[in-house]
C-alpha positions as CSV (number, residue, x, y, z in Angstrom):
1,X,8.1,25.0,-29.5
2,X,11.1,23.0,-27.5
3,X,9.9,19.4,-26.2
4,X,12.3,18.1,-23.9
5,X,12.5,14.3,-24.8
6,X,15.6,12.6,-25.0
7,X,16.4,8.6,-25.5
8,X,14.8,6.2,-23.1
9,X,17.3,3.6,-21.9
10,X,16.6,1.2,-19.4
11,X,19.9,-0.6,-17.2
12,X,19.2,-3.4,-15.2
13,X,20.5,-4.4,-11.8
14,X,23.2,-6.2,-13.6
15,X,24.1,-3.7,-15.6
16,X,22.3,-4.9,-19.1
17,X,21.5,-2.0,-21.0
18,X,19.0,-1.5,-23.5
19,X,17.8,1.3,-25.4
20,X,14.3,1.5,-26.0
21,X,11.6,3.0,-28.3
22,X,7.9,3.9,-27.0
23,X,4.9,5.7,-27.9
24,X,3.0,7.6,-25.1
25,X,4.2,8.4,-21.5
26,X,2.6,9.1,-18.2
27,X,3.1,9.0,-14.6
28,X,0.7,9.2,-11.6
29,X,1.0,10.3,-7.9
30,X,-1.5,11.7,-5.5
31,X,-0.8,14.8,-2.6
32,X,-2.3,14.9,0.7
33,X,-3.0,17.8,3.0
34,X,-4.1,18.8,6.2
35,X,-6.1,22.1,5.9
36,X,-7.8,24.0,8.7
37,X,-10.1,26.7,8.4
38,X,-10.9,28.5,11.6
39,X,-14.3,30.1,11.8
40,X,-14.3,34.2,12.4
41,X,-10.6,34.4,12.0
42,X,-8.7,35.1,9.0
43,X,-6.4,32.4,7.0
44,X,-5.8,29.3,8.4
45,X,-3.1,25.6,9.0
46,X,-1.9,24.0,6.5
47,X,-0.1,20.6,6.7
48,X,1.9,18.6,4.4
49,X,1.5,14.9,4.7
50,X,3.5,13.9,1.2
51,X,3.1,12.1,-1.8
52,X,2.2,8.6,-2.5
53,X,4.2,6.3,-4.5
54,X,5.0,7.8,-8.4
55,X,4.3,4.9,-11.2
56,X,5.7,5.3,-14.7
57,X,3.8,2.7,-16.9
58,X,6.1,2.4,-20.5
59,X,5.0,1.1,-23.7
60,X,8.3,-0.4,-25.4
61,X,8.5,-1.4,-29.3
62,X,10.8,-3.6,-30.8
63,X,11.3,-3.8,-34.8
64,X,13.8,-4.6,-37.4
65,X,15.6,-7.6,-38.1
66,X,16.6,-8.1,-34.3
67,X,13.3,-7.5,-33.0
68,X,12.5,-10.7,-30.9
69,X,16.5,-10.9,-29.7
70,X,16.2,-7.4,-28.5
71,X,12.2,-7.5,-27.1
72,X,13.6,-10.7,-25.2
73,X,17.1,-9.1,-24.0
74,X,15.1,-6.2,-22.8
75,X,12.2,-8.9,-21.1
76,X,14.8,-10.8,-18.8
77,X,16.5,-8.0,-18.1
78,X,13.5,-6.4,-16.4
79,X,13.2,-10.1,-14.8
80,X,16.3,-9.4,-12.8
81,X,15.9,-8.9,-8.9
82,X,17.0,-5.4,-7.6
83,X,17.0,-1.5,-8.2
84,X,17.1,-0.3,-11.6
85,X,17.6,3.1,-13.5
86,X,15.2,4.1,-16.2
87,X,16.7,6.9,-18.1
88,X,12.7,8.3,-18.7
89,X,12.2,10.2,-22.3
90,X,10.6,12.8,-20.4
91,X,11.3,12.6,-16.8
92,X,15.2,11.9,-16.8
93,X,16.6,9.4,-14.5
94,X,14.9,7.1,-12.4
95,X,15.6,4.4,-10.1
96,X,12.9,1.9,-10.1
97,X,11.5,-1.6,-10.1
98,X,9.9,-3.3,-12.5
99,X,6.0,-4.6,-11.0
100,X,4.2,-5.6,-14.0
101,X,5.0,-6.9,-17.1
102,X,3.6,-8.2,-20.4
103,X,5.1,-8.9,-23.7
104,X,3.8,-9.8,-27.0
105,X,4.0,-9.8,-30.6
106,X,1.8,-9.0,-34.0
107,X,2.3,-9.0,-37.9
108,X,1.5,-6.5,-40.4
109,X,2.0,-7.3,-43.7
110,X,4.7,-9.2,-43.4
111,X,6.4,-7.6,-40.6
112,X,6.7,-8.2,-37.2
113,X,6.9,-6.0,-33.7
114,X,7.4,-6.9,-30.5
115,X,5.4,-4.7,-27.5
116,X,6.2,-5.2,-23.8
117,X,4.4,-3.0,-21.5
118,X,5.8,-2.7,-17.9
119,X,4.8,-0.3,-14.9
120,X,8.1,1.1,-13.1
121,X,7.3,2.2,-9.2
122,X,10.0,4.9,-8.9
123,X,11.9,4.0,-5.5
124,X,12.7,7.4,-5.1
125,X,17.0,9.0,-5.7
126,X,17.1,9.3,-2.1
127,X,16.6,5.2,-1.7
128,X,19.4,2.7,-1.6
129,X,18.8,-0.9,0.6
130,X,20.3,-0.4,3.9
131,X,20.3,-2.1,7.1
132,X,18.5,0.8,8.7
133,X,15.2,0.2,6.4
134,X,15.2,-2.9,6.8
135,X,16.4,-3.4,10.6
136,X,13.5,-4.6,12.7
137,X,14.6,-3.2,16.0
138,X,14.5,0.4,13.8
139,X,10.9,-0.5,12.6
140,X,9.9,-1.2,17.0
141,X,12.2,2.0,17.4
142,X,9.7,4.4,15.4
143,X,6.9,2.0,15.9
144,X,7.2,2.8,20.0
145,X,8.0,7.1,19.4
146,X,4.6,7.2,17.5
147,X,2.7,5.1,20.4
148,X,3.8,7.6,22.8
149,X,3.2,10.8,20.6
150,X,0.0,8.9,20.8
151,X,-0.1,8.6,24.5
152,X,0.7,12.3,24.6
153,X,-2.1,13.3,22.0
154,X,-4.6,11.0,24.4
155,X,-3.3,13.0,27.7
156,X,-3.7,15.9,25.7
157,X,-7.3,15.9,24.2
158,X,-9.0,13.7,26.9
159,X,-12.0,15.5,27.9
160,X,-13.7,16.7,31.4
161,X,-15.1,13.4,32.8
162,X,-19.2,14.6,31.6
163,X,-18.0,13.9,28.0
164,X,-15.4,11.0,28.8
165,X,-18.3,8.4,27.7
166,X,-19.1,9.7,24.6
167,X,-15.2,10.2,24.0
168,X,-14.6,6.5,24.4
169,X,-17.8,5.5,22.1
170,X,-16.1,7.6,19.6
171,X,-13.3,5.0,20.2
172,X,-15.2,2.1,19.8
173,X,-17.1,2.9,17.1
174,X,-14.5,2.4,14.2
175,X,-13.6,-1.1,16.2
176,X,-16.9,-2.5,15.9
177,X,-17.1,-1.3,12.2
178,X,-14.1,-3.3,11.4
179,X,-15.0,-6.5,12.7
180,X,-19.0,-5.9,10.9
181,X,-16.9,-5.2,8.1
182,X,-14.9,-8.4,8.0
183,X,-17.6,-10.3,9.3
184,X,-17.9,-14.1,10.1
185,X,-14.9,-15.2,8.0
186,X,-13.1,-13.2,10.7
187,X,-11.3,-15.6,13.1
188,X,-11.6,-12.4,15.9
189,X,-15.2,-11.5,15.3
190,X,-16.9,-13.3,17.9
191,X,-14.1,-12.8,20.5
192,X,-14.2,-9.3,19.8
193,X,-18.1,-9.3,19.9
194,X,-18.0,-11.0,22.8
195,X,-15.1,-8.2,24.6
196,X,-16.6,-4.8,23.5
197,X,-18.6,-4.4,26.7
198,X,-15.3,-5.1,28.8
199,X,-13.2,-2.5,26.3
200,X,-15.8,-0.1,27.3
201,X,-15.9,-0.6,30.7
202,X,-11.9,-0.6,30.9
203,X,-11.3,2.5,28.9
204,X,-14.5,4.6,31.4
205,X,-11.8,3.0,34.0
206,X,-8.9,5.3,33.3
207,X,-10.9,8.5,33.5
208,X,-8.2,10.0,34.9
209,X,-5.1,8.4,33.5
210,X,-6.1,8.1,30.2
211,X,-2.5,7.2,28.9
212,X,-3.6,3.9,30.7
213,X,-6.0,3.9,26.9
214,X,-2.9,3.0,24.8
215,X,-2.3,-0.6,26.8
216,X,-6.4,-1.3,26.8
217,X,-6.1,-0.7,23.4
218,X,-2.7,-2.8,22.3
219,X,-3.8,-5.3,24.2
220,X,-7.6,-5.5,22.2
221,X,-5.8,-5.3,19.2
222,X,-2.7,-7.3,19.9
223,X,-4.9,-11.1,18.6
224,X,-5.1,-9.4,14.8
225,X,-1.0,-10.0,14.8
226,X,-1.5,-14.0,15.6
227,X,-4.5,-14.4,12.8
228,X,-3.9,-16.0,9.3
229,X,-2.1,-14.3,6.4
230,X,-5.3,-13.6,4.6
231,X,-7.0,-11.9,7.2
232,X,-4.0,-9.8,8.0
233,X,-4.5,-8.7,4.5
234,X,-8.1,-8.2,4.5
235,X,-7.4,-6.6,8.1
236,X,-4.8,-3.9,5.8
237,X,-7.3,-3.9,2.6
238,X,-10.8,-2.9,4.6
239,X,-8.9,-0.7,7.5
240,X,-8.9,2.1,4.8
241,X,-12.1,2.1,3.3
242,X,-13.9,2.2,6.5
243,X,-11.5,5.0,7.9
244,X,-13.1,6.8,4.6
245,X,-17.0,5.8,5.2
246,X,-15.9,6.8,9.2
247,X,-14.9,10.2,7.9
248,X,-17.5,10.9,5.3
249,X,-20.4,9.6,7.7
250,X,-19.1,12.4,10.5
251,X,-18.9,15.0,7.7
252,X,-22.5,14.3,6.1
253,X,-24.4,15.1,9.6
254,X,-24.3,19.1,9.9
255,X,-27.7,18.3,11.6
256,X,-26.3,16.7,14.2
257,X,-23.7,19.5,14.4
258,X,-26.5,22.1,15.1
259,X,-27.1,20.0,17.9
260,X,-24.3,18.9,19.6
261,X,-22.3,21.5,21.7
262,X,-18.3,22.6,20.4
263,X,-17.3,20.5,23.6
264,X,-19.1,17.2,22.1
265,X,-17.6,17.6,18.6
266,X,-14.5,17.7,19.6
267,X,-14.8,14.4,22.5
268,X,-16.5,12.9,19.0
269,X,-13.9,13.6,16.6
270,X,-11.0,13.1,19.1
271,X,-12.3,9.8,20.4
272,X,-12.2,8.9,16.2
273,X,-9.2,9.3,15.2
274,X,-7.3,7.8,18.6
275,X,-8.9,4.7,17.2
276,X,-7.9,5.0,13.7
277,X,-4.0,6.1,14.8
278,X,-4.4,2.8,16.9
279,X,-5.4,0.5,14.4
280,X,-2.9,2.2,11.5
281,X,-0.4,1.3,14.2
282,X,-1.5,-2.2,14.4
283,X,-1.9,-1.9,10.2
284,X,1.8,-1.1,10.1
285,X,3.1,-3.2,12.6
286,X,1.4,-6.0,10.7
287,X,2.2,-5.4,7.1
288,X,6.2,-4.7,8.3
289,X,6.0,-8.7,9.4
290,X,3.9,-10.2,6.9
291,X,6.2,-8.5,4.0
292,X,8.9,-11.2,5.8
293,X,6.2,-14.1,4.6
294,X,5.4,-13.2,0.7
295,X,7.0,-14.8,-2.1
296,X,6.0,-13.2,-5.3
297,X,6.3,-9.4,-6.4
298,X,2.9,-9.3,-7.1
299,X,1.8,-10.3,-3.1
300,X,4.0,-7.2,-2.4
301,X,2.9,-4.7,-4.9
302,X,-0.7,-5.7,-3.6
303,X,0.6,-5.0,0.2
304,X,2.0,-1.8,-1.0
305,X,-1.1,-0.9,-2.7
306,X,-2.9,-1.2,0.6
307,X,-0.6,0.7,3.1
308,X,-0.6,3.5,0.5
309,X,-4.5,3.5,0.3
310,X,-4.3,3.2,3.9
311,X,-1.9,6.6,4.2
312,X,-3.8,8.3,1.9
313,X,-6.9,7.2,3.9
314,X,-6.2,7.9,7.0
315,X,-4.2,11.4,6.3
316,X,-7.8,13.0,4.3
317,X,-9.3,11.8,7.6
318,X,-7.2,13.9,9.8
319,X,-7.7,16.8,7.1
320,X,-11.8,16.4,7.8
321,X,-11.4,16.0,11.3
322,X,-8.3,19.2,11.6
323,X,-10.7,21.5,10.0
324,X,-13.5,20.8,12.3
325,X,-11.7,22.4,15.6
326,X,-11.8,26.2,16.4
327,X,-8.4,27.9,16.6
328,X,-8.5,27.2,20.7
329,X,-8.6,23.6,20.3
330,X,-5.6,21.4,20.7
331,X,-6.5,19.6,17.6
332,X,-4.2,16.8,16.2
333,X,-0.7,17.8,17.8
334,X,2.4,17.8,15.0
335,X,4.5,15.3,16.8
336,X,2.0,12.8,16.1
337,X,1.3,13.5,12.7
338,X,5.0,13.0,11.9
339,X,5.7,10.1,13.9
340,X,2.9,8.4,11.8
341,X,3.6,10.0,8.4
342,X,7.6,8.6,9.1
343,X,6.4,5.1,9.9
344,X,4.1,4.8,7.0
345,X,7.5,5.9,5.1
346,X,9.7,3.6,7.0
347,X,7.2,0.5,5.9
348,X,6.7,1.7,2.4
349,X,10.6,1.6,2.0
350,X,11.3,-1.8,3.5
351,X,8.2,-3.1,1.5
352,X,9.8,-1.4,-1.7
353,X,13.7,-2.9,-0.9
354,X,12.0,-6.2,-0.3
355,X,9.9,-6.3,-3.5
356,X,13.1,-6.1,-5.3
357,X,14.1,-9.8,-4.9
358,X,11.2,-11.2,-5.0
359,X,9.9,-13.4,-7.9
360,X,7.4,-11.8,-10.2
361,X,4.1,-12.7,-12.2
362,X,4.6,-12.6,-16.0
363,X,3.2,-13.1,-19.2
364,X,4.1,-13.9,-22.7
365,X,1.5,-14.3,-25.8
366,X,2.9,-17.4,-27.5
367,X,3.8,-16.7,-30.7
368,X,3.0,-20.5,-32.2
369,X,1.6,-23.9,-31.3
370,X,3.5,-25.5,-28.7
371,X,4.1,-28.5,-25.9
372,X,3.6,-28.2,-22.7
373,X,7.4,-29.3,-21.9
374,X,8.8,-26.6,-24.6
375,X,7.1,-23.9,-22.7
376,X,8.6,-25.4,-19.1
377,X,11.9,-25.7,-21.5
378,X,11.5,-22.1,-22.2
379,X,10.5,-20.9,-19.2
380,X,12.4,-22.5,-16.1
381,X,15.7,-24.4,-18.2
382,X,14.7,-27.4,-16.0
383,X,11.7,-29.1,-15.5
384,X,10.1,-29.9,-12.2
385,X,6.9,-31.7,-11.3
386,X,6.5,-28.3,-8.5
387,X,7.1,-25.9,-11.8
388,X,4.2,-28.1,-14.4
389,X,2.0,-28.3,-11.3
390,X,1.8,-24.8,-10.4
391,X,1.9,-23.6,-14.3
392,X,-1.1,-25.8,-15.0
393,X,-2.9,-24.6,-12.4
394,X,-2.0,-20.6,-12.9
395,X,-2.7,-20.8,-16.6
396,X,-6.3,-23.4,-16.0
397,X,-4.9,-25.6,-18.6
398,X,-7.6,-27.7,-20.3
399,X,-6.6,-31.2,-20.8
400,X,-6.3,-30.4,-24.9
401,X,-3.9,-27.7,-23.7
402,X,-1.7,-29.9,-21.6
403,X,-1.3,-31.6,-24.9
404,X,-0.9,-28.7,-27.2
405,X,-0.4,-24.9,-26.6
406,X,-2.2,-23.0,-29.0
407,X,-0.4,-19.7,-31.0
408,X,-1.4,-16.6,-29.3
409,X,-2.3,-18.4,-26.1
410,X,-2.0,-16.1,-23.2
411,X,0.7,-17.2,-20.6
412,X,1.3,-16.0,-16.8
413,X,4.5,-17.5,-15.1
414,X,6.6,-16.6,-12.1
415,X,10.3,-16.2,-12.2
């Protein structure tokens, strides 16, 4: 039997290049469809919606003579801001970015190793910074096509006016489950409380020019935008999971189906996901300018995280709701799709060029007792009262600790 495994080398932004021996590999990446089935008719749709993000977490060993010299070479070169290439054993060239990293060191009978572990996020051959990805008035550009496919899918699917109310319930509904979710801590949640009747009554207003919904709608959601960074984040983090429960709780009444007419199931799930396209818009829109306010690698990776959970979210929603509509049905149009699945790309890609210069969260197992200064010594070359502040405080130094680093105390620092 032929394995196809060849030397893993890793060269930094810089150009540092180190070869590297490891154990196990693996890599992870989840596929999203839409599928519809039509009742009496044979076959059915299917639509592609991509891929999420592909991480290749590495386990690296270092031994011989050199061991610590090359396990440290190798550890601030993955420190370096910018795009890599990882030459994988198994999965050949890569270019990546380091987004979490750990190093530390044991002794077995005399000898020593050296183990850093580090998750790459593959940035895909087809990526390179450019001012496109990154240009804002690109971001409003595809950010204003997908409002109007919007617009147009609204025009499109608006129902005859004795199903217009429960169309715009359907709307409101996964509003008024994101401000329960978020709750009091939620600087919006009374105003919106307090505005829900007036949304209602506004969108029943434009029974018959129901593009008119998109501005009701923008402007509702327009406040998230001035709130604080946190609940921008929480905003991003909880969007997804209730777009899920939204989707499962429609799915889980086949009851209710018996008795609703064709005509009502589709007002439903149309009125549904307008309101989850809107507030992915406002999602995006958001996360492209808080990604301008983080510092640290590790705020990014965590936005990242949360659009992509948010994609994958929102895309097995449309799949649920695609495969509830007969073959007649004007269903979720194409344009609209894409003009969503390319923004959600468009944001993952600045996140993913702006994550490369940002600082990043690290840790190191000390390997013997040491002062507090040595460590800032080590660590930062120069040390500032902003730098021991902050280190005490990440770490929860004790006041023996201040005094004294024990061996094998557990580090995290950000460079």
């Amino acid at each position: 039997m032929i394995v196809n495994i060849s030397q893993a080398t890793y060269r930094s932004p810089c150009g540092i290049e180190i070869a590297l021996k490891w154990k196990e590999v693996s890599r992870s990446v989840s596929h999203a469809t839409a599928v519809g089935d039509y009742p009496q008719y044979d076959g059915g749709d299917v639509i592609d919606l991509g891929h999420t993000i592909e991480q290749y977490p590495l386990q690296c060993y270092f031994v011989g003579e050199n061991y610590q010299r090359e396990s440290d070479t190798f550890y601030h070169a993955l420190l370096e801001r910018g795009i890599a290439t990882l030459d994988h054993p198994r999965w050949g060239s890569l270019h990546v970015i380091p987004t979490s990293i750990s190093q530390s060191e044991s002794y077995v009978d005399g000898i020593g190793r050296s183990i850093v572990d580090v998750t790459f996020i593959d940035v895909g051959l087809h990526h390179a910074p450019t001012t496109m990805t990154g240009d804002k008035q690109f971001f409003r550009d595809q950010h204003r096509h997908a409002i109007t496919a919007l617009s147009d899918q609204i025009v499109q699917n608006a129902p005859n006016p004795s199903l217009f109310t429960r169309f715009t319930q359907s709307i409101l509904s996964p509003l008024r489950a994101i401000n329960t979710i978020l709750g009091r801590g939620w600087r919006l949640a009374g105003q919106w409380q307090r505005s829900f009747g007036a949304l209602e009554t506004a969108l029943n207003g434009v029974m018959h020019t129901p593009r008119q919904m998109v501005a009701i709608l923008q402007a509702f959601l327009s406040p998230i935008k001035g709130t604080m960074r946190t609940e921008r984040l929480q905003f991003i983090h909880h969007l997804s999971g209730m777009i899920t429960r939204e989707s499962n709780e429609l799915q889980d009444k086949p009851m209710h189906h018996l008795i609703q007419s064709p005509q009502e199931r589709t007002a439903q799930s149309n009125g549904a996901m307008i309101a989850q396209t809107m507030l992915c818009l406002v999602a995006l829109e958001v996360a492209y300018d808080t990604n301008t306010e983080l510092t640290t690698r590790e705020e990014s990776t965590a936005l990242l995280m949360h659009i992509q959970h948010l994609e994958q979210a929102y895309f097995l929603s449309v799949q649920a709701n695609y495969g509830t509509f007969s073959i007649h049905d004007d269903a979720m149009q194409l344009p609209l799709l894409y003009a969503i699945q390319n923004l959600f790309q468009v944001t993952k890609e600045t996140l993913l060029e702006q994550m490369s210069y940002l600082k990043m969260k690290n840790t190191r197992i000390l390997g013997h007792a040491m002062h507090l200064y040595e460590v800032m010594h080590l660590l930062y070359d120069i040390v500032e009262d902003d730098h021991l502040a902050h280190f005490i405080s990440l770490n929860n130094l004790t006041d023996t600790e201040i005094f004294l680093l024990p061996e094998g105390r557990r580090i995290d620092y950000y460079v």
